[in-house]
N, C-alpha and C positions, 0 to 999 in steps of 0.2 A: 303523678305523671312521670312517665320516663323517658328520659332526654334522647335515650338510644333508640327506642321505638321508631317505626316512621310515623311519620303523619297519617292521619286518617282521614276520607273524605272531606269532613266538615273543616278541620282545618286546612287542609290545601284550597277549599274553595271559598273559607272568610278570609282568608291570606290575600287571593288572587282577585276578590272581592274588592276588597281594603284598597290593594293597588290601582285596580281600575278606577276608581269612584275618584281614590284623591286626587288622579292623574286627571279624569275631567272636570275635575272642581277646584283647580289652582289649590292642592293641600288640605283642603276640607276635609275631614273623615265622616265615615258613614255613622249613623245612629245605632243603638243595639238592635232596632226592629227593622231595619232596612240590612243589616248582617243577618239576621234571623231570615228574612224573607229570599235571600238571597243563597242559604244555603240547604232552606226545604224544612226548618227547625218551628217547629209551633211552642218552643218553648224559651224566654229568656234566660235562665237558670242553665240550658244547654249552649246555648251563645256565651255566659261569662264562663263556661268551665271552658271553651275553644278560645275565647284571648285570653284567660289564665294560662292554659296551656301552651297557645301561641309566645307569651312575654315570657314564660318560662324556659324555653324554648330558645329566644332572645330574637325573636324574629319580629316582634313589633312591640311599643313601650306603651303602656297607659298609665295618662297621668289620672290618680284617682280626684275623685270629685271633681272632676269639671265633665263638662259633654262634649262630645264628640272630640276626645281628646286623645286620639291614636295615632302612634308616628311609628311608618316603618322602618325598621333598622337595617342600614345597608353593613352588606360587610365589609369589614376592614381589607383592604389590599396591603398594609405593612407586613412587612414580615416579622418575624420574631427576633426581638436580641437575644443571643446564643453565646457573647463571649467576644473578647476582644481581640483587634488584629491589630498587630505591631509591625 
């Protein structure tokens, strides 16, 4: 996966997927088969390469081995330390 790439379909729509669902479910993430069903994929093995890609990415985090264990990653508003002012 290449970070520089854009995004491709599937991931912009299990991204936009992801947010929706946990927004109506108090934090809940969706299942792999309701992302699959969600973005037209009949296959799960295409679903883990799009949140592989997605975490890679750092646009959402999964924690392995548990279910429905996805949390999206906001981004940071700090700025960078760059060096000191005297």
């Amino acid at each position: 996966m290449n970070p520089l790439r854009p995004m491709d379909q599937h991931e912009r729509g299990a991204l936009a997927f992801i947010r929706a669902y946990q927004a109506e479910r108090g934090g809940v993430s969706p299942s792999v088969r309701e992302i699959m069903a969600a973005i037209g994929s009949k296959s799960s093995s295409e679903c883990q390469r799009v949140l592989r890609d997605l975490e890679a990415r750092g646009k959402i985090r999964v924690t392995p081995y548990r279910w429905r264990a996805i949390e999206v990653v906001r981004p940071s508003r700090r700025l960078p330390f760059m060096g000191r002012i005297d």
